[in-house]
Each structure stands twice: as structure tokens, then as C-alpha cells.
DRENKOLDREN-494867 format. One record per atom (N, C-alpha, C): residue number from 0; residue in three letters; x, y negated, z negated. Coordinates in steps of 0.05 Angstrom, whole numbers. Layout:
<atoms>
<NUM, "ALA", <X, Y, Z>>
...
</atoms>
This chain:
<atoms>
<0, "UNK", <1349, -1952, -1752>>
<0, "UNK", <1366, -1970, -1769>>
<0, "UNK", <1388, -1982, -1751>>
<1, "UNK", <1396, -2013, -1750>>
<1, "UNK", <1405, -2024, -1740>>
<1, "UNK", <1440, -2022, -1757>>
<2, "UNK", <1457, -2006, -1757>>
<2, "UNK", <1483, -2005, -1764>>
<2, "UNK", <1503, -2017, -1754>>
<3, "UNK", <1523, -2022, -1766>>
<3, "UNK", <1552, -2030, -1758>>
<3, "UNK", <1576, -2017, -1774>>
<4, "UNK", <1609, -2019, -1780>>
<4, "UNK", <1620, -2023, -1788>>
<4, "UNK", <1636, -2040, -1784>>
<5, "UNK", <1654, -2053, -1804>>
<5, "UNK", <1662, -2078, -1812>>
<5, "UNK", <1680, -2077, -1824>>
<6, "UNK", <1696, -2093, -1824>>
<6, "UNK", <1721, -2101, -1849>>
<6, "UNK", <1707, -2134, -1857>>
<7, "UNK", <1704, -2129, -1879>>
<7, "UNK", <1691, -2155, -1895>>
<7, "UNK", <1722, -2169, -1910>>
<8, "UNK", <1729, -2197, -1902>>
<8, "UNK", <1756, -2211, -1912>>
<8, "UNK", <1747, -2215, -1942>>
<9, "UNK", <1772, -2216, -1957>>
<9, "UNK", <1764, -2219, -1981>>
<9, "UNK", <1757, -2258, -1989>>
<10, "UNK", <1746, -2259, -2015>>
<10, "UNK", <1743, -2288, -2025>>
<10, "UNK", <1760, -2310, -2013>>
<11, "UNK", <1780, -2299, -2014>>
<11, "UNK", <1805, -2324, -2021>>
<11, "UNK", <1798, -2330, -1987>>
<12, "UNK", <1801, -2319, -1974>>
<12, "UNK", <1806, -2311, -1944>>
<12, "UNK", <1782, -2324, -1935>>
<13, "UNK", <1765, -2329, -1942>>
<13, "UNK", <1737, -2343, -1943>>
<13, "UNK", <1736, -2369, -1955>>
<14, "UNK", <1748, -2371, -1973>>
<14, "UNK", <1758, -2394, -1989>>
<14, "UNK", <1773, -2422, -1972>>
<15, "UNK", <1797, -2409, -1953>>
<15, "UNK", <1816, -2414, -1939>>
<15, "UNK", <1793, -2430, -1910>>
<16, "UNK", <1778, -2406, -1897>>
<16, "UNK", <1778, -2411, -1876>>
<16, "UNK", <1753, -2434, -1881>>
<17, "UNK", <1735, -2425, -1892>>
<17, "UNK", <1714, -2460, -1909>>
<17, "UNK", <1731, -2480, -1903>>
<18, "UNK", <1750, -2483, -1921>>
<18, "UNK", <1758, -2512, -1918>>
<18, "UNK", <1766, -2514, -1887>>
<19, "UNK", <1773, -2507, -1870>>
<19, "UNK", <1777, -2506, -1846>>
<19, "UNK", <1768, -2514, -1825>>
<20, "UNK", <1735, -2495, -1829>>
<20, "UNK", <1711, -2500, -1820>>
<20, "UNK", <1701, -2533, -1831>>
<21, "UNK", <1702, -2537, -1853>>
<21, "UNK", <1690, -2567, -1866>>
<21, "UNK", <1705, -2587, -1852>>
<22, "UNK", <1729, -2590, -1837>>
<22, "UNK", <1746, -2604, -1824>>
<22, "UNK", <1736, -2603, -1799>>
<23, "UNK", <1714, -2587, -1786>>
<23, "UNK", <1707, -2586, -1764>>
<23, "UNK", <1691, -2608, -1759>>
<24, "UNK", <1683, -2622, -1729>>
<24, "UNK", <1671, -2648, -1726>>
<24, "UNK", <1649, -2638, -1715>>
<25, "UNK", <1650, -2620, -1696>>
<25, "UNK", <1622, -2607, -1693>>
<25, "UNK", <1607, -2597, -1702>>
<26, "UNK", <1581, -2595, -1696>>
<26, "UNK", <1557, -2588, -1715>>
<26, "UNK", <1544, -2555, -1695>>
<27, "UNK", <1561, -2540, -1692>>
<27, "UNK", <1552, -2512, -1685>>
<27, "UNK", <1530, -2505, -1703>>
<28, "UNK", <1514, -2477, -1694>>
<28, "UNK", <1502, -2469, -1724>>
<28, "UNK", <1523, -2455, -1731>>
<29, "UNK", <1535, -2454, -1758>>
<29, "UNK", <1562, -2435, -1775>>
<29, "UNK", <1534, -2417, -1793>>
<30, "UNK", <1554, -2394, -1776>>
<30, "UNK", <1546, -2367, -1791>>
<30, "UNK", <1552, -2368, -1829>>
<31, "UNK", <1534, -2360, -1833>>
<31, "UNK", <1530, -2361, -1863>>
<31, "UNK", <1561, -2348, -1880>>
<32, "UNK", <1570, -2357, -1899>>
<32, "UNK", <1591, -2342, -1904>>
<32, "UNK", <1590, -2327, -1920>>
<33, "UNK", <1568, -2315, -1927>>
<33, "UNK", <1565, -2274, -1935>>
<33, "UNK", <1556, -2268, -1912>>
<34, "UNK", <1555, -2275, -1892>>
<34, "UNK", <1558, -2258, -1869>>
<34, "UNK", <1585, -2248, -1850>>
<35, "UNK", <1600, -2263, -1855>>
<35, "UNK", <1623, -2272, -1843>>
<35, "UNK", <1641, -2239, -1838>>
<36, "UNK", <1647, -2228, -1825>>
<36, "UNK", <1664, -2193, -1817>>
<36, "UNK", <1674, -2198, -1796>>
<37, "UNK", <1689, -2171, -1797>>
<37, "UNK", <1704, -2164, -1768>>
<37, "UNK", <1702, -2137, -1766>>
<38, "UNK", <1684, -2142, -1730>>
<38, "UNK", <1661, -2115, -1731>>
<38, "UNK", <1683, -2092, -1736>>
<39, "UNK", <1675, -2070, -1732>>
<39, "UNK", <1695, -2033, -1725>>
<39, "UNK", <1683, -2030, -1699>>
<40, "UNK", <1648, -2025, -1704>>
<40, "UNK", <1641, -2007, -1687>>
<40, "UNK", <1609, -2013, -1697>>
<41, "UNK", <1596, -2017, -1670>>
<41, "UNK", <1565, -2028, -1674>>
<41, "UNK", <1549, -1996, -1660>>
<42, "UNK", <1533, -1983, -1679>>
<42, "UNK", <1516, -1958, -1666>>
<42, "UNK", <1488, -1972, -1668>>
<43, "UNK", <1478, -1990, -1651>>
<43, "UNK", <1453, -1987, -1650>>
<43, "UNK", <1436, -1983, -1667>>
<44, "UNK", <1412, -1977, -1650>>
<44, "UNK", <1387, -1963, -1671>>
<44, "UNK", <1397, -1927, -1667>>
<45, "UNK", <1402, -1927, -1700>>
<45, "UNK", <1400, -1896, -1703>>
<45, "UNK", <1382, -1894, -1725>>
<46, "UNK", <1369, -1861, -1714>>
<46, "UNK", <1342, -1856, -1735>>
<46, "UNK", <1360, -1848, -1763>>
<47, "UNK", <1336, -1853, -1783>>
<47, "UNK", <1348, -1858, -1810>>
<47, "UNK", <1356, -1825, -1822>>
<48, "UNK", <1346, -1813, -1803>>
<48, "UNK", <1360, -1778, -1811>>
<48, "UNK", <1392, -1770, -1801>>
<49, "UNK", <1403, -1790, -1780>>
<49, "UNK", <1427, -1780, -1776>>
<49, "UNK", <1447, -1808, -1795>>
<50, "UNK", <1442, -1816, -1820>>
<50, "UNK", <1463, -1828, -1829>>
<50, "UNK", <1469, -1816, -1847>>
<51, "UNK", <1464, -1793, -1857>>
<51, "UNK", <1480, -1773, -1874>>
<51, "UNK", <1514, -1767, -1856>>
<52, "UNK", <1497, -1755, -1835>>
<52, "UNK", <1517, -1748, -1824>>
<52, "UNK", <1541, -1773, -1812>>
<53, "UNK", <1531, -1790, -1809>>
<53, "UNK", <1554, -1812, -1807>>
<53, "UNK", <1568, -1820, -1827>>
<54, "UNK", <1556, -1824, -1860>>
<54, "UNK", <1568, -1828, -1880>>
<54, "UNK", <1586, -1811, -1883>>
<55, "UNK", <1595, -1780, -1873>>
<55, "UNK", <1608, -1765, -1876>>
<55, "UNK", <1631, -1764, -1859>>
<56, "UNK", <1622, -1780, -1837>>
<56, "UNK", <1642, -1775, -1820>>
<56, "UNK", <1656, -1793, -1823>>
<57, "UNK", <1648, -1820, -1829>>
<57, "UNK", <1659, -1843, -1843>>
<57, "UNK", <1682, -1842, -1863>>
<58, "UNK", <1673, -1815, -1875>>
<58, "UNK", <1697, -1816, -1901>>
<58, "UNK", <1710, -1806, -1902>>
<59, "UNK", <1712, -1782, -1876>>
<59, "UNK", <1736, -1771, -1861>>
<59, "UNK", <1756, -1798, -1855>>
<60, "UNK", <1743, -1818, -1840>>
<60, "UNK", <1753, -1836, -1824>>
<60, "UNK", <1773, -1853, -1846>>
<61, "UNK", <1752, -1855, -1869>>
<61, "UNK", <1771, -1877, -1898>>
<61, "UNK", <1796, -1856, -1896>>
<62, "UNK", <1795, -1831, -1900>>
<62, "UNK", <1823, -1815, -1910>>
<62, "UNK", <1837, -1811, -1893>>
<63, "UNK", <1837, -1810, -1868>>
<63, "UNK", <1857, -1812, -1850>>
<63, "UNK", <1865, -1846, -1851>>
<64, "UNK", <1859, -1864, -1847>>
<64, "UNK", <1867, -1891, -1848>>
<64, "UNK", <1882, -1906, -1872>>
<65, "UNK", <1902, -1922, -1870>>
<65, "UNK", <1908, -1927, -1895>>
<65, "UNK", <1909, -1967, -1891>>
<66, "UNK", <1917, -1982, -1912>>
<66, "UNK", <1907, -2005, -1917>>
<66, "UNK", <1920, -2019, -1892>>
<67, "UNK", <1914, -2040, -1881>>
<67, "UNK", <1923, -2060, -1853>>
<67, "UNK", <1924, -2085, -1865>>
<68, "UNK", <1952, -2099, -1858>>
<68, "UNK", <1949, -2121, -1864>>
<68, "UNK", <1943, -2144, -1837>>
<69, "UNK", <1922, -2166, -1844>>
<69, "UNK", <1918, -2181, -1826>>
<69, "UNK", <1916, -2202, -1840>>
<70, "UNK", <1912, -2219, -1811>>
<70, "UNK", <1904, -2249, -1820>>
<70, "UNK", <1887, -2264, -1796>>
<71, "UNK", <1869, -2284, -1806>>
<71, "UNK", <1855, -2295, -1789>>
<71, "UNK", <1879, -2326, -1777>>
<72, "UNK", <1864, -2325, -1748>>
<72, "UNK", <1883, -2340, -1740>>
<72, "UNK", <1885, -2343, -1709>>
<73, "UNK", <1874, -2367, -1705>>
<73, "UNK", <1862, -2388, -1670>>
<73, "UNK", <1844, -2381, -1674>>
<74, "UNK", <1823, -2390, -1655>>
<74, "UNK", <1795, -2392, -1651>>
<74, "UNK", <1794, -2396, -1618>>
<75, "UNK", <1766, -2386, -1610>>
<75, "UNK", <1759, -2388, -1575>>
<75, "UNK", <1727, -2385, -1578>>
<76, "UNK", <1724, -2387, -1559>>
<76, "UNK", <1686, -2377, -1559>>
<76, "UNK", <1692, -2357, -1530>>
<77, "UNK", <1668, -2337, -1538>>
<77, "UNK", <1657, -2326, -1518>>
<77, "UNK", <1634, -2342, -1501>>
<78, "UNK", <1640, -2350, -1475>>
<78, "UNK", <1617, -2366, -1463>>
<78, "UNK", <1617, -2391, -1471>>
<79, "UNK", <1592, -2401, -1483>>
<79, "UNK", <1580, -2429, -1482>>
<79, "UNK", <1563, -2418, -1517>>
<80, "UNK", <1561, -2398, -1518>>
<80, "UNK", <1551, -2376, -1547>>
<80, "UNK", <1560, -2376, -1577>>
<81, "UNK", <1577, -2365, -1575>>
<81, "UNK", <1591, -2364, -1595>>
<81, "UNK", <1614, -2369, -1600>>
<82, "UNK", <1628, -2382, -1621>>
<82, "UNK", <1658, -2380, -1639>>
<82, "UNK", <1669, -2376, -1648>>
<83, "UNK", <1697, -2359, -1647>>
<83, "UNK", <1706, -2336, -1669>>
<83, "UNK", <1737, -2353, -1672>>
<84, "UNK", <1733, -2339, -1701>>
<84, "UNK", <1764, -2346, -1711>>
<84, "UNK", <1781, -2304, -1694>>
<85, "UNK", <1809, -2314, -1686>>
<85, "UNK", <1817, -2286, -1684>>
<85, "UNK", <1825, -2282, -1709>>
<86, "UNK", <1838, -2250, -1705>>
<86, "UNK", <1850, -2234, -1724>>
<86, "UNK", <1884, -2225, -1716>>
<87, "UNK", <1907, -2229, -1731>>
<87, "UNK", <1929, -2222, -1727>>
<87, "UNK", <1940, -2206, -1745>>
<88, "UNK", <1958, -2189, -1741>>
<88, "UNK", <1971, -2178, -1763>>
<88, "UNK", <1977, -2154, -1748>>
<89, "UNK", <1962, -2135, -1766>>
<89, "UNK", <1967, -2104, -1754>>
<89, "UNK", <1932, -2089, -1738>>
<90, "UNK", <1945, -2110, -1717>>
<90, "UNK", <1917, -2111, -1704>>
<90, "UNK", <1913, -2075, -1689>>
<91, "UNK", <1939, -2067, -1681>>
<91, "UNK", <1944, -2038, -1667>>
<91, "UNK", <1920, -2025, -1693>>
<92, "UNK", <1941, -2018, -1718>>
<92, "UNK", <1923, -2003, -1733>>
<92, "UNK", <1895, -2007, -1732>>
<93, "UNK", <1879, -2033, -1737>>
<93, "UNK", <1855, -2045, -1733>>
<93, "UNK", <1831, -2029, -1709>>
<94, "UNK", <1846, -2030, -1686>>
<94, "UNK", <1841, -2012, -1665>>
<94, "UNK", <1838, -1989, -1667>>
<95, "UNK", <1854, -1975, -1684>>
<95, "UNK", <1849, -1951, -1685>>
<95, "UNK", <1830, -1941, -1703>>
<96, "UNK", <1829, -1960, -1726>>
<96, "UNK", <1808, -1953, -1742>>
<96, "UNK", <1773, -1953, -1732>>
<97, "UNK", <1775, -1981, -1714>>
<97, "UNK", <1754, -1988, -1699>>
<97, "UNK", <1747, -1955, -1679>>
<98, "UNK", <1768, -1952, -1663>>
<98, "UNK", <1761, -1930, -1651>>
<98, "UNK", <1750, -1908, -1667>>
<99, "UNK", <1763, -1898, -1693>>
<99, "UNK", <1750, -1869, -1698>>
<99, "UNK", <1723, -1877, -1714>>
<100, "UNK", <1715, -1904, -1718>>
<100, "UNK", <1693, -1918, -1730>>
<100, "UNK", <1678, -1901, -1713>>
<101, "UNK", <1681, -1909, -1682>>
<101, "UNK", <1662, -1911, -1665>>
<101, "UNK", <1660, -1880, -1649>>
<102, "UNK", <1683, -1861, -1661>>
<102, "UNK", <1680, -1833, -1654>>
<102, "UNK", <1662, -1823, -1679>>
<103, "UNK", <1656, -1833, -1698>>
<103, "UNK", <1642, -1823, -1722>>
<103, "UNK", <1608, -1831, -1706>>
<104, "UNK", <1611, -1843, -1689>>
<104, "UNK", <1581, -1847, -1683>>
<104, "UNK", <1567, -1821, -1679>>
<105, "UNK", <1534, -1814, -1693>>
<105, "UNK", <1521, -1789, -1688>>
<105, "UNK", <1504, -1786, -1662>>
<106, "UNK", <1514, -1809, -1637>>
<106, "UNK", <1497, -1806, -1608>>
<106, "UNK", <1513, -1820, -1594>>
<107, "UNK", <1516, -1829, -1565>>
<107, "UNK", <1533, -1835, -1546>>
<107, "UNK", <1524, -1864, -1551>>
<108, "UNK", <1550, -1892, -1552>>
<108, "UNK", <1546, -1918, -1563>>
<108, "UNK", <1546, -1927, -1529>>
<109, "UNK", <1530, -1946, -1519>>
<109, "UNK", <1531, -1960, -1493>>
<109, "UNK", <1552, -1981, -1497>>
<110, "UNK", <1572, -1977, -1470>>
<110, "UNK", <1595, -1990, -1469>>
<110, "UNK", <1599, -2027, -1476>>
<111, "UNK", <1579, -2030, -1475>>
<111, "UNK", <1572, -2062, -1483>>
<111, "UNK", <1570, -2073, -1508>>
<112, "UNK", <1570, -2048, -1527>>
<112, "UNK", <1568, -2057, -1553>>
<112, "UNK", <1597, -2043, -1573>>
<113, "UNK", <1613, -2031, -1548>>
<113, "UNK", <1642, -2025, -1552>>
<113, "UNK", <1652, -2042, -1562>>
<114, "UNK", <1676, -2045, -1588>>
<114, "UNK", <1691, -2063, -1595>>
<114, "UNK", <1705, -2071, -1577>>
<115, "UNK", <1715, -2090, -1577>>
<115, "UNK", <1736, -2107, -1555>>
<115, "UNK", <1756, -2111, -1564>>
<116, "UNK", <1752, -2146, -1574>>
<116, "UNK", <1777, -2161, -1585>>
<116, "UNK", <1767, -2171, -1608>>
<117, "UNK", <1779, -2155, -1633>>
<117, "UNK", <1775, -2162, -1666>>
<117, "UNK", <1770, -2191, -1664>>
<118, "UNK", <1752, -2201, -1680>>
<118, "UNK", <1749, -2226, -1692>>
<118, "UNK", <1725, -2235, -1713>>
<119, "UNK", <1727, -2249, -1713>>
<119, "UNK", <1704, -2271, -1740>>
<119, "UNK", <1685, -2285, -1728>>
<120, "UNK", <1662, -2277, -1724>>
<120, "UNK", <1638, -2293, -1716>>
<120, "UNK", <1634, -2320, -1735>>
<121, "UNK", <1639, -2342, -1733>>
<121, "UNK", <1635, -2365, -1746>>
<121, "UNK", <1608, -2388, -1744>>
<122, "UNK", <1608, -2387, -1709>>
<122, "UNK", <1586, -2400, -1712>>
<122, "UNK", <1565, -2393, -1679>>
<123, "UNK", <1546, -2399, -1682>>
<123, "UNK", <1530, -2396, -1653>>
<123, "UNK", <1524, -2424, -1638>>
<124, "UNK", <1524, -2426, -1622>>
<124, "UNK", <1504, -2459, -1608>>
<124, "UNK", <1477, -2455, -1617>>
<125, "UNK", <1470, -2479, -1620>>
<125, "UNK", <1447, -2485, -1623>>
<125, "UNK", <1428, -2483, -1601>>
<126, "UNK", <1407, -2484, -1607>>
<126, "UNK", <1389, -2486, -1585>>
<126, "UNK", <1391, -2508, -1578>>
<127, "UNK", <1393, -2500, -1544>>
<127, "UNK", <1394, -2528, -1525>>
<127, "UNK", <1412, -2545, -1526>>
<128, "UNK", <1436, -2526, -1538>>
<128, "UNK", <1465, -2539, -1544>>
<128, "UNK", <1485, -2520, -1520>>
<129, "UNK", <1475, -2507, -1511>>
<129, "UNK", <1483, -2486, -1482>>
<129, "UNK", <1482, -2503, -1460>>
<130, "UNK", <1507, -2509, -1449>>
<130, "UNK", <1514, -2520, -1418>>
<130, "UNK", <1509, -2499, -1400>>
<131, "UNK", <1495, -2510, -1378>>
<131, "UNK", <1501, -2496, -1351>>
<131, "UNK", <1544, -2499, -1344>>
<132, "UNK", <1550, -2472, -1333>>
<132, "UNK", <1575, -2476, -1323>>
<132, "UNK", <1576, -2503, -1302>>
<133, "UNK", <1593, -2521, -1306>>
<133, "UNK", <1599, -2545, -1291>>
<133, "UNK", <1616, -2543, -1266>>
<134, "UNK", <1605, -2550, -1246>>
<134, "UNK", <1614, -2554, -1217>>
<134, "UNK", <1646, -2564, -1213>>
<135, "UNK", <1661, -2550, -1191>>
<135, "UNK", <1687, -2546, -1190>>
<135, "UNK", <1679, -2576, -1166>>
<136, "UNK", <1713, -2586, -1155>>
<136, "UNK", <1710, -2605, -1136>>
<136, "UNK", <1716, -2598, -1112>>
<137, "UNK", <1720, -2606, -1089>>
<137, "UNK", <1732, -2587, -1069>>
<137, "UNK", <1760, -2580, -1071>>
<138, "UNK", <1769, -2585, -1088>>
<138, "UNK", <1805, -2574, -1092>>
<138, "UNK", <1798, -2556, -1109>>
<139, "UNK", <1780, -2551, -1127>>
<139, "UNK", <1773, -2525, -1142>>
<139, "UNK", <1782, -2531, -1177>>
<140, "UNK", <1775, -2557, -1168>>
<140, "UNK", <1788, -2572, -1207>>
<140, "UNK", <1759, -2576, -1215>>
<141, "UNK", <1763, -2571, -1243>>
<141, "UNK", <1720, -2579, -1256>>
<141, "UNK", <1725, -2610, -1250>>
<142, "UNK", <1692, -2605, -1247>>
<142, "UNK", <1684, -2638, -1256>>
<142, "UNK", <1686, -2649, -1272>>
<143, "UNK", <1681, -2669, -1272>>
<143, "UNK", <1675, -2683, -1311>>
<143, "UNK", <1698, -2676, -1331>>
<144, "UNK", <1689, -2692, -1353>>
<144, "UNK", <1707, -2690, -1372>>
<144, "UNK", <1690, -2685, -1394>>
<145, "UNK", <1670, -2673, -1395>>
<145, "UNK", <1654, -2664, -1416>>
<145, "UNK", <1660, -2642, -1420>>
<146, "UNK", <1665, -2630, -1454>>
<146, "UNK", <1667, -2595, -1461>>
<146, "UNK", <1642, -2583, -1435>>
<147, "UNK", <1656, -2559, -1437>>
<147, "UNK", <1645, -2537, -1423>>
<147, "UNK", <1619, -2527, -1431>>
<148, "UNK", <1615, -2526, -1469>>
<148, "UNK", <1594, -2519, -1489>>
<148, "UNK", <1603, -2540, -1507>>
<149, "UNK", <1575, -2542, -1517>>
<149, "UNK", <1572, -2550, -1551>>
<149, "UNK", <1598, -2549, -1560>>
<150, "UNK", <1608, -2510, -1565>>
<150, "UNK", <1624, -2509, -1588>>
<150, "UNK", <1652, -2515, -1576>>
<151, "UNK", <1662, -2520, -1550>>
<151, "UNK", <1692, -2530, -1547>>
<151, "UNK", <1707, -2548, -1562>>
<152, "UNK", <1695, -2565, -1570>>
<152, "UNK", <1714, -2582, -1596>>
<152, "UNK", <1719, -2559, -1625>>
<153, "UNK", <1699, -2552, -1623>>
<153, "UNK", <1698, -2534, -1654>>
<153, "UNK", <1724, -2518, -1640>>
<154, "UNK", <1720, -2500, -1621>>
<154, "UNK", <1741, -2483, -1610>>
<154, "UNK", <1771, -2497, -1615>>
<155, "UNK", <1774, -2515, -1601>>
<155, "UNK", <1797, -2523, -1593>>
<155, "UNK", <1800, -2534, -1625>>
<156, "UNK", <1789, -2552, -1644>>
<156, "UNK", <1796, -2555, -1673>>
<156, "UNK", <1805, -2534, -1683>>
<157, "UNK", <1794, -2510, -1684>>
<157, "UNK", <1812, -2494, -1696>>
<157, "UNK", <1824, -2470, -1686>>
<158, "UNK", <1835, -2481, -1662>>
<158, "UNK", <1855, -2465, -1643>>
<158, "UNK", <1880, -2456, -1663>>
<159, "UNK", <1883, -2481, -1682>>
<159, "UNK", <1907, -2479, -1703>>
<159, "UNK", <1909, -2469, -1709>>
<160, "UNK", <1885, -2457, -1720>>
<160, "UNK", <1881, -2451, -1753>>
<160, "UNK", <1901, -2421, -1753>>
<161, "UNK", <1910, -2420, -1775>>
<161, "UNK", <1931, -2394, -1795>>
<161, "UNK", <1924, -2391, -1824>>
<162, "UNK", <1904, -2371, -1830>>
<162, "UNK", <1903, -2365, -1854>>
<162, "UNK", <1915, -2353, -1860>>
<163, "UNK", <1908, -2344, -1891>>
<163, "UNK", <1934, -2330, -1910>>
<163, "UNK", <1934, -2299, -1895>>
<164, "UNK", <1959, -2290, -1903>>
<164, "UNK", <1958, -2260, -1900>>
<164, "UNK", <1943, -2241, -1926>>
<165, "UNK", <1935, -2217, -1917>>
<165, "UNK", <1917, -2211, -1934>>
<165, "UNK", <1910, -2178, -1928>>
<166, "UNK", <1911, -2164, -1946>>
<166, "UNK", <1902, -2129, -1937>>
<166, "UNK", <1885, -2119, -1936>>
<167, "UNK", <1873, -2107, -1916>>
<167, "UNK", <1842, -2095, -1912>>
<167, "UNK", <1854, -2069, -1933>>
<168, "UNK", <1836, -2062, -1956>>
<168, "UNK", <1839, -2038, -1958>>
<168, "UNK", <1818, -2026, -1956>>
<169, "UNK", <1793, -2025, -1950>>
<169, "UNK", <1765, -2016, -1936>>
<169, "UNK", <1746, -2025, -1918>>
<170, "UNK", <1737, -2012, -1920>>
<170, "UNK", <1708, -2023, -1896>>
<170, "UNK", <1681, -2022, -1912>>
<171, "UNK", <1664, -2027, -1890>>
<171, "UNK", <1641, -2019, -1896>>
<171, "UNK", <1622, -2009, -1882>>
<172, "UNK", <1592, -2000, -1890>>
<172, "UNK", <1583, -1989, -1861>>
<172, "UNK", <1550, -2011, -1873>>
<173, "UNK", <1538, -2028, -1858>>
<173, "UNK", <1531, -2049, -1859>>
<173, "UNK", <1500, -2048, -1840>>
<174, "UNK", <1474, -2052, -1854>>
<174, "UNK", <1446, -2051, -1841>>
<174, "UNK", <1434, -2082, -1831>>
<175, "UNK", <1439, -2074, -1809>>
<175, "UNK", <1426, -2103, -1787>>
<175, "UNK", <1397, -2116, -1795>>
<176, "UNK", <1381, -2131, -1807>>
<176, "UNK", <1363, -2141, -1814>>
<176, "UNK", <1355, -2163, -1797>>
<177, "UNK", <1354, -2165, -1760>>
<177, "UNK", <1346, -2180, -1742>>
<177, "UNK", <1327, -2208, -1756>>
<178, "UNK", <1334, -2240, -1756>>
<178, "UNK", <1309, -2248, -1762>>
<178, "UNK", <1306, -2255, -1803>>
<179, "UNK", <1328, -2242, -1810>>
<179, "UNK", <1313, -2247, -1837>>
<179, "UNK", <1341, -2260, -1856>>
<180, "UNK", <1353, -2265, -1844>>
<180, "UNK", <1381, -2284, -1860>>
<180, "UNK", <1368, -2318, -1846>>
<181, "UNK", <1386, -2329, -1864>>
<181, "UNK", <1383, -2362, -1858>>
<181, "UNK", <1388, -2374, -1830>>
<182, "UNK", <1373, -2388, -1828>>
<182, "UNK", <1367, -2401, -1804>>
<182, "UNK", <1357, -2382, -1785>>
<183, "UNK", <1346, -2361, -1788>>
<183, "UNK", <1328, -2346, -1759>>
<183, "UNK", <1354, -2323, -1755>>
<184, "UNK", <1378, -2320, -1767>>
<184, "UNK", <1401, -2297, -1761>>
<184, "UNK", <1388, -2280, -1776>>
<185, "UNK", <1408, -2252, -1772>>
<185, "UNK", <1406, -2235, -1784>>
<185, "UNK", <1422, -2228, -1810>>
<186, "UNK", <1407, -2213, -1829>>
<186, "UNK", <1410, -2207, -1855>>
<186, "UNK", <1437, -2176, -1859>>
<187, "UNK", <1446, -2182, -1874>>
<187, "UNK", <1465, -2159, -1868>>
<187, "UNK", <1466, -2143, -1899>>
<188, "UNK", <1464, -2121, -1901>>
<188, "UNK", <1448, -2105, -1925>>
<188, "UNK", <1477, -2083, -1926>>
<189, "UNK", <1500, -2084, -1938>>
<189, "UNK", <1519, -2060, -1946>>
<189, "UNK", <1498, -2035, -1957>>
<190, "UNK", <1511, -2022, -1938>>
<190, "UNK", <1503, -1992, -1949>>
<190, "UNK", <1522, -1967, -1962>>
<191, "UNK", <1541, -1978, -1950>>
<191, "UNK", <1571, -1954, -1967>>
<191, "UNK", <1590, -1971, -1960>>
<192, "UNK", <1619, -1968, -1986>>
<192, "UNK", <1637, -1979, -1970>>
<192, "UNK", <1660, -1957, -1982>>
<193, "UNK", <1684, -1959, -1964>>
<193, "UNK", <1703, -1937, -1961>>
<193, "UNK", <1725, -1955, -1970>>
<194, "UNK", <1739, -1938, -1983>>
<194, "UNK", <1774, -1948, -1986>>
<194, "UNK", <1786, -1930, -1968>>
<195, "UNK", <1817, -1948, -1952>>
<195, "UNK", <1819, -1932, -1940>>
<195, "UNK", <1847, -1920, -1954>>
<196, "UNK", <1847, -1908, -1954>>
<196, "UNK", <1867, -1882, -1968>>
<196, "UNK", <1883, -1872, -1953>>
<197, "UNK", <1893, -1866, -1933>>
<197, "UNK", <1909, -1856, -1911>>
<197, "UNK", <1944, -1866, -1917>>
</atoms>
């Protein structure tokens, strides 16, 4: 089973960042918005006998933690790939929750699929919307005046952006469905969700 945990934003917060997105001039693919989170902690394929034991350790994790307030707010891409709105607020706490997400894991997580830097997956490039990195000059300035990717306008459009403030008070722990959400993404299937209580 393909797992995650997540903080899923509420409606309004979705509500907000739509109109946002609809102001955008580029045509990225935008991630579906029931898909839309901000990961904790991604475990891989784990066999379907050790998620007892993660649901448990999970709900240790809800009771030690208590509600975080955040807010979405700028945008960047990773690469030429993807687009994320960030996350601001009580990003420390966020971290920490992320961390014992990812100490609840029932096998050792490969460092590449380690949380990083909180954010909102919004949209992906399209196929064949991926630049090669563009050639420096001999003073070491880029060439051209073309975006770097597809999504740099989208990026830089909503570098602005400041949504509402808003309280995580749970998570969730969330099944990866590779391939079977809209447009060729993946499907995302809640399996438990925690308040956090702390």
C-alpha cells in the first residue's frame, strides 16, 4: 500500500486559493482540488499487515500534537516539474508533527521521500512543457529571456498570493492510487483521520 500523511486545508481555504489559481494565465496541468494537501510524511509501499500498527502509532502522534495555525502563502516550483503554493504560520509546530508522522513509520523511510519544505502541490507541467536548463553567457548571466519552465509565470503570478489564516486541527493518513485520478494522476483514498488533541 502506497501511504502518506497529510494535513488536508479546509473548504474555505480551497475556496480562496481557486479563485487565485483562475487568475492564473498559464495553462500548467492543476492538480485536482480534492487532491490538494500538505504532505507529513510519505512511507512508501508498506505491506497491508503493518498498518494496524501505524494507525496506532498515528494516534499516539494526534495526542501528543495539538491544533497549528497556518496559512497558504507564495508559490515557487521545484525544477521545471512542479508548483506549490507555500505554507506560513506555525510552520515549527508543522515540522514537528511531520517528524513524529515519519517516526510512526513501521520500516526505515529512504531519505528522498523525507519531508522538506511544507507546501501545496498545485500543478505539474505538462508533457513536453519541460525546458532543458538554458545556457549561461560568458559572464555567467542566462540567456534568453524565455521562463526557465512552462510553470514560471504561474510561479511568479502567484508569488503574491496570502490566503486566509486558518487551523489545522487534524490530519490524515491517505492511500496512493498511482494512475487512477483525473488526467493520468493519482487517486487519493482517506483511510483514518486524527484530531489533534495535544
Amino acid at each position: 500500500m502506497r501511504l502518506f500523511t497529510a494535513v488536508i486545508p479546509p473548504q474555505s481555504v480551497l475556496d480562496h486559493l481557486g479563485l487565485a489559481i483562475d487568475g492564473v494565465p498559464a495553462s500548467p496541468r492543476w492538480v485536482p482540488r480534492e487532491s490538494l494537501h500538505i504532505t507529513l510524511a510519505f512511507y512508501a509501499d508498506l505491506p497491508e499487515g503493518t498498518v494496524p500498527e501505524l494507525r496506532d502509532d498515528l494516534s499516539d502522534v494526534a495526542r501528543k500534537h495539538g491544533p497549528i495555525d497556518l496559512r497558504l502563502r507564495g508559490a515557487g516550483s521545484f525544477g521545471a516539474r512542479v508548483l506549490w503554493i507555500g505554507v506560513d504560520g506555525g510552520t515549527a509546530a508543522l515540522k514537528d508533527l511531520a517528524t513524529d508522522c515519519l517516526a510512526a513509520s513501521p520500516r526505515e523511510v529512504p531519505d528522498d521521500v523525507k519531508p522538506h519544505r511544507a507546501h501545496v502541490t498545485v500543478a505539474r507541467a505538462r508533457a513536453g512543457q519541460v525546458k532543458p536548463p538554458r545556457g549561461r553567457d560568458r559572464w555567467g548571466k542566462r540567456a534568453g529571456s524565455e521562463p526557465r519552465s512552462a510553470l514560471e509565470p504561474a510561479a511568479q503570478a502567484l508569488s503574491v498570493y496570502a490566503g486566509p489564516d486558518w487551523t489545522a486541527d487534524s490530519f490524515a493518513l491517505l492511500e496512493s492510487h498511482p494512475g487512477e485520478g483525473p488526467q493520468g494522476g493519482p487517486r487519493y483514498e482517506i483511510v483514518e483521520t486524527w484530531s489533534l488533541e495535544g
